[in-house]
N, C-alpha and C positions, 0 to 999 in steps of 0.2 A: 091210796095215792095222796089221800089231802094231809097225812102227816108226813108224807116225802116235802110233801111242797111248803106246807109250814116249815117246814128245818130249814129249805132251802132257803124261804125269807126271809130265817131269823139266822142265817148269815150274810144274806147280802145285804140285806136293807143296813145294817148297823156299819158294813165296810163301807157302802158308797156316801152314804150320811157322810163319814170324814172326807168324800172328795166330793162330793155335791154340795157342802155348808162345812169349810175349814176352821170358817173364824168361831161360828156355834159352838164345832165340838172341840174346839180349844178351850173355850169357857164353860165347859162342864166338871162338872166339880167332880174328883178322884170317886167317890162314894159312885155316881150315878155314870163314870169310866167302868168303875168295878160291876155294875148291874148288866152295863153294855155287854161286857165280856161273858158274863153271866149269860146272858140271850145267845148268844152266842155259839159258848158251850154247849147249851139246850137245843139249837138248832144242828149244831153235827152229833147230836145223839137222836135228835129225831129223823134226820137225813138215816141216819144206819135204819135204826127201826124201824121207819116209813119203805124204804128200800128193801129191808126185810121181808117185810108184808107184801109187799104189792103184789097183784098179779102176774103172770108173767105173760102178755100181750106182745108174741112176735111181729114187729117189723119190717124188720131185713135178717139176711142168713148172711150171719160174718165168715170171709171168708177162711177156707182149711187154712192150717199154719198159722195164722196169725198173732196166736197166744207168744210163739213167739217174740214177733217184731213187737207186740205188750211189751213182756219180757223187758227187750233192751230197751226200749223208749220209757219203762218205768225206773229205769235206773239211772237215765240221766233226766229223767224229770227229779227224783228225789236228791241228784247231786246237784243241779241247780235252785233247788229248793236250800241245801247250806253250804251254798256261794255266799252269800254276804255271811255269814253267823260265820264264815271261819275265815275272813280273811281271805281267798282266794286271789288268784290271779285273775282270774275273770270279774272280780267284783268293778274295777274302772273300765271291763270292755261293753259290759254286759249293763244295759238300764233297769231293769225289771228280771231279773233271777228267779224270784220267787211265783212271780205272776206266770213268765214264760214256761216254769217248772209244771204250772198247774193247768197251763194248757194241753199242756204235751200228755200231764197226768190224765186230762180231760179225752183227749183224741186216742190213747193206747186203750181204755177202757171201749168208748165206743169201737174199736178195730174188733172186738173179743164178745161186745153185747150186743145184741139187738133187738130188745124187748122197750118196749114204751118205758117203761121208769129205768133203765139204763138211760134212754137218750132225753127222757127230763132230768135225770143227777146229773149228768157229766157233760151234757148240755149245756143245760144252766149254769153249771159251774164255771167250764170254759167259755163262753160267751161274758157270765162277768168280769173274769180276769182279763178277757179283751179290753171289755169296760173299762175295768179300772186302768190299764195302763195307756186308754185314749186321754181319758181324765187326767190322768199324771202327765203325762206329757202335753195338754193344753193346759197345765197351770204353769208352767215354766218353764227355762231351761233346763237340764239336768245340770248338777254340779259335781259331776266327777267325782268320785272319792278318789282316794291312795290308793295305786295296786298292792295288792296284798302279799306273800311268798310264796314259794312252791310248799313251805311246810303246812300253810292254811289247808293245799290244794290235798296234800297227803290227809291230814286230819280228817280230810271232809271226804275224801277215798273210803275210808276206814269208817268212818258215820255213817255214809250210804248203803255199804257191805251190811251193816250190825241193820240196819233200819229196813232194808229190804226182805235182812233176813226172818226179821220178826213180824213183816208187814206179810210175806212169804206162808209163816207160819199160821197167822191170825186167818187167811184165808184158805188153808189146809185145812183149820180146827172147821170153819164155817163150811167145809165143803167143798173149796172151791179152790182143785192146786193149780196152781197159776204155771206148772212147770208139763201140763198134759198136753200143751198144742193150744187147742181153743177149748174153753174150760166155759 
């Protein structure tokens, strides 16, 4: 469990740093942006392997069916996740796409796990993206972007399909088909 929890630090602590100290990590120089990102990377590889490992300490018993309702709530979590990257229509409705993608990413897991280091990963996880978008929205107003076309929204259709499908696969190879009910 303590290398779940390491990965999980060495992603939040370096995201909230930019909304906890804005003006700091503007004045960090490219090389030690690059090292951040670095930490970073290293923390969602020890998140897997820490996750990996751990024991498996039940809980709660998730209920039958649910692998399901996973299912669709993990397909509009990853389509909210590239609502801004494609231009979407949703990009001027929506404040936080990404954040809200990762909650949802957060809560479809929990529906499906309930082992102790499920509910520290995806816990964690989604509690900080709460975080971060109390943060984000007490530093200012939002400033709207430009809605974007129906052709972003089709792009990001077709990205979601390809990304589910391989995110689908990576958890069949692990063991784990996400297409059995509750897995």
């Amino acid at each position: 469990m303590t290398i779940l929890i390491l990965g999980i630090l060495l992603w939040v602590l370096p995201h909230m740093f930019k909304r906890l100290a804005p003006r700091k990590h503007l004045m960090l120089m490219p090389q030690v942006k690059g090292m951040v990102a670095g930490f970073v990377l290293v923390g969602v590889v020890l998140m897997v392997i820490g996750y990996r490992l751990a024991p498996v300490v039940p809980v709660y018993d998730p209920l039958p069916g649910m692998g399901h309702a996973n299912n669709l709530i993990m397909l509009i979590s990853l389509y909210l996740f590239g609502v801004s990257g494609s231009r979407s229509v949703l990009i001027g409705k929506l404040r936080h796409p990404m954040l809200t993608g990762m909650v949802l990413w957060s809560a479809a897991h929990l529906l499906v796990n309930g082992d102790l280091s499920s509910l520290v990963l995806f816990g964690s996880l989604g509690l900080w993206a709460v975080a971060e978008m109390v943060l984000i929205n007490r530093a200012g107003p939002w400033k709207r972007p430009k809605p974007g076309k129906w052709t972003g929204d089709l792009k990001n259709l077709i990205g979601t399909g390809l990304v589910y499908g391989l995110i689908a696969w990576v958890h069949i190879l692990l063991g784990h088909s996400p297409f059995m009910g509750n897995y």
